[in-house]
N, C-alpha and C positions, 0 to 999 in steps of 0.2 A: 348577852355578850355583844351583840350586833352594834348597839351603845357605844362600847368599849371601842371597838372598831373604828367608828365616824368619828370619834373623840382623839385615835389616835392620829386618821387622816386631817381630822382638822386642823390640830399641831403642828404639820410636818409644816404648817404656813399659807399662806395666802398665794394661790396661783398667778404666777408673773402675766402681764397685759401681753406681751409677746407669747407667749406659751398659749394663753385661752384659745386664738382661731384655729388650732391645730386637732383641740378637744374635739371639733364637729365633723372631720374627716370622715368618712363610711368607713375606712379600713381600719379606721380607730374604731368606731363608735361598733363594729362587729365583735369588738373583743368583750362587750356588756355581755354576750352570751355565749363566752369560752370560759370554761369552768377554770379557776385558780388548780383546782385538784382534778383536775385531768376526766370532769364528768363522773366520777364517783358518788358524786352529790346527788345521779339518779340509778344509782345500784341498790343492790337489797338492803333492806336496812339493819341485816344480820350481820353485815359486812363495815359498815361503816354510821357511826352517829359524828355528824357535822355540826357543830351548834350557829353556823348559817354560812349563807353563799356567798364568797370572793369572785369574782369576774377579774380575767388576764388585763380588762380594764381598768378597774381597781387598781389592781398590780402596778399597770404601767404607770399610770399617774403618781402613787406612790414613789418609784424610784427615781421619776422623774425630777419628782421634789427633792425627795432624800437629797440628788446629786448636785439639783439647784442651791439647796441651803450651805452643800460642801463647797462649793468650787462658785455656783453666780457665771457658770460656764453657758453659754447658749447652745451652741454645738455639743457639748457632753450630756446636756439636759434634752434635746431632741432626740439624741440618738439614744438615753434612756427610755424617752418614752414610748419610739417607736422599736422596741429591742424584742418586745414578743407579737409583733405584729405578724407574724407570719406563721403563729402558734394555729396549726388545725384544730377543728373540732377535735373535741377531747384530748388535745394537746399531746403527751408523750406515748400517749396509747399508741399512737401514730407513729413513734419512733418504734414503741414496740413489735408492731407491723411491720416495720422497716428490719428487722433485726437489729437494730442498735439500742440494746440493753443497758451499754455498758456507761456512753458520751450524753445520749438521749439530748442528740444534737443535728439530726437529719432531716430534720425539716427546716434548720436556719437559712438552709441555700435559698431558698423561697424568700427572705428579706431584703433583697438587692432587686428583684424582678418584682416587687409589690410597691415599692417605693420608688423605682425610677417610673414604673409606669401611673405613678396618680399623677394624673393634671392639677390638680385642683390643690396637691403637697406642694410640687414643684413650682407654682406661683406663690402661696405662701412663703417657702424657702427666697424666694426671688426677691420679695417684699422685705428678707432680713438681712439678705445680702448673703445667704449661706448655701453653698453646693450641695447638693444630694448625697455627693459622695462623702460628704464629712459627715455623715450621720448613719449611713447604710451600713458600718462594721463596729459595732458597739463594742467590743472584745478591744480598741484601741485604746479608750478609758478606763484605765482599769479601777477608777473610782465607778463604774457602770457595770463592769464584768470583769475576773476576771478567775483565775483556776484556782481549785481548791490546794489547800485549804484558808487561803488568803479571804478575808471580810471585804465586800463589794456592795452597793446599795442593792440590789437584785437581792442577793444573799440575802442581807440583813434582813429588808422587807419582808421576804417569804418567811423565814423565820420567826417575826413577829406575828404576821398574817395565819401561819399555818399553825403557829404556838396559839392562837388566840379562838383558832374554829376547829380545829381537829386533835392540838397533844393537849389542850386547856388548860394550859399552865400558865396562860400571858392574860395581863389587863392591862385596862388604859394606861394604868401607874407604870407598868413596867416599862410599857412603848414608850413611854414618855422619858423613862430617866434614859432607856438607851440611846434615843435622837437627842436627850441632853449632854451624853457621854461619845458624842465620835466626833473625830476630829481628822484631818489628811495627816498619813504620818507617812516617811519614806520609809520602804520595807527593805530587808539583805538585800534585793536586786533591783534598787534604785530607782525604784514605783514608785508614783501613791498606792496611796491604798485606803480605806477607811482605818482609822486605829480607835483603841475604846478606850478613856480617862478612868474609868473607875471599874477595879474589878469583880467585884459582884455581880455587877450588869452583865460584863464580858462571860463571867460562870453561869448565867444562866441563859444566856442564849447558846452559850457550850451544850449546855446538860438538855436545852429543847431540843437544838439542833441534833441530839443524839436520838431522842425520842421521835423523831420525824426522818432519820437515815432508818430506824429498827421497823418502824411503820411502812415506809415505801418498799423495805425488802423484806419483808415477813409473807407467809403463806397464803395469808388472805390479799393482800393486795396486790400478790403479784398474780395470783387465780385469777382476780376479776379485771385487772388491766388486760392481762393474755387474751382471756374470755371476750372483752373489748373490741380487743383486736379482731378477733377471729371474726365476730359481728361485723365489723367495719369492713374487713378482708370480702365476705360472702356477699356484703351489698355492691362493693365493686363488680367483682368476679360474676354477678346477676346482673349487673347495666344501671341497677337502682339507684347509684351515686357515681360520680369518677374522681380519681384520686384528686386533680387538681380542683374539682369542687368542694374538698373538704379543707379549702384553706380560702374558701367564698361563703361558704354556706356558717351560719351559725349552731350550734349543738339542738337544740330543740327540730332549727329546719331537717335533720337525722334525723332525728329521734320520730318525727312524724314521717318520714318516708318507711323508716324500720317497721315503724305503724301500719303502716298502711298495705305494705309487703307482704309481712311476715306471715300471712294466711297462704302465698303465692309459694311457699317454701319450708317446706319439714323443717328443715334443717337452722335455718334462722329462726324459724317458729322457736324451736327448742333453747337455742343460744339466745334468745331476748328473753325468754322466761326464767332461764338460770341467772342471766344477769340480774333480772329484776326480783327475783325469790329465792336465791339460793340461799342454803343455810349448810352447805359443805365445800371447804377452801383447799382444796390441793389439789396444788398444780403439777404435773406430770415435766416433769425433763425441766426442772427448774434454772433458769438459767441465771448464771453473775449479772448480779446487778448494781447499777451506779452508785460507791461509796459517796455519802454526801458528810466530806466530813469538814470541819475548818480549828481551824487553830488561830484567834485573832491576835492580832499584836495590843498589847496593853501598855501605856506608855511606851515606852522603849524595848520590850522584849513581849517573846510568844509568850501566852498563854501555858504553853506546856512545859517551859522554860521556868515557871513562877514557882 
């Protein structure tokens, strides 16, 4: 399926000459080793079969495009790409540490203080003639981001990405008629928005995207993000990491301090061996988790509406 994948990114189009110097950033280039699926990718494998690994780099360039092909925006298309640059290692775990179950959106504070302090973005930006601040709040395009249930490149991408390595229900073919099928359409509250031409396509990224809300909030996954957490919590709480290095450090750079540790501590000893061998899922005090749901617009009207 990995095929299917490069097959879909290569479609999404040929990377614009102004977008390529932005690809070699370090704060970019750190997202090659932040898991798409939040580090799951090195849990037991009682827990999860991935048929291969997305990087939040992957992602970002994805959407980046996506928004490039919609719009030819420059400023919409940066602030795409840099929109999960301040994703920690194993990404929402981290919110889940944080208590925010529900937004699993408290680590975004961190993209305004990553981006104004790169030297090396802000003379790029300088070179195109574009402020810092026009890219730093991706949530202002809402062809970029924007609240459910409304269709946003972010959205769709993951959707196609996560339909394609984790619910298995997507190939090249599908990715392909759906970036055939969207268009900017204005929604009831006077947005863009992405909208989808043909509704087959629109029902089946419905019917993934339901397969992938039932996945994120089911027993086992929410076991082993907790569990995650807990891991990540004891390496702070021990000196072995600190919180703002886990929005420096790449997931493996963890993963080998955990390594390295875990003999220093019962207790993490025990929590990296569940993580990595467990074959029992439930989770005690389960908490509400992030409805992921959407309802695209299909020519002129929802989806739900049809």
């Amino acid at each position: 399926m990995r095929e299917h994948y490069e097959l879909y990114q290569k479609y999404l189009g040929e990377i614009p000459d102004f977008l390529k110097k932005y690809l070699t950033l370090n704060i970019l280039l750190r997202l090659k080793d932040i898991s798409l699926l939040c580090g799951m990718d090195y849990a037991s494998k009682s827990a999860y079969d991935f048929n291969f690994f997305i990087s939040r780099y992957d992602h970002s360039i994805n959407v980046a495009m996506i928004t490039w092909r919609l719009t030819h925006d420059k400023k919409a298309t940066l602030a795409a790409l840099f929109h999960d640059v301040a994703s920690p290692v194993f990404s929402h775990v981290i919110d889940y540490m944080n208590g925010d179950f529900l937004n699993q959106e408290s680590t975004e504070e961190k993209t305004a203080e990553i981006l104004r302090n790169s030297r090396e973005l802000l003379l790029m930006l300088e070179i195109d003639n574009i402020s810092v601040e026009d890219i730093i709040d991706f949530k202002k395009y809402p062809i970029v981001d924007s609240k459910r249930p409304k269709m946003c490149a972010d959205r769709l991408d993951n959707i196609i990405s996560v339909g394609m390595t984790w619910v298995k229900n997507f190939n090249y073919l599908d990715a392909k008629e759906a970036i055939d099928n969207i268009y900017v359409a204005k929604n009831e509250d006077g947005e863009d928005e992405i909208g989808i031409n043909n509704i087959d396509i629109a029902r089946k990224l419905w019917i993934t995207n339901i397969s992938i809300d039932r996945l994120t909030r089911n027993d086992t996954d929410t076991y082993m993000m907790m569990l995650m957490a807990s891991i990540i919590r004891r390496c702070i709480d021990l000196g072995f990491v600190s919180y703002d290095e886990l929005f420096k450090l790449g997931e493996h750079d963890v993963i080998d301090i955990i390594e390295r540790n875990k003999e220093l501590d019962e207790t993490l000893d025990r929590l990296w061996d569940s993580f990595k061998n467990s074959n029992v899922f439930r989770p005690i005090n389960k908490p509400q988790i992030k409805v992921r749901d959407i309802d695209p617009i299909v020519l002129s009207k929802r989806l739900s509406e049809m």
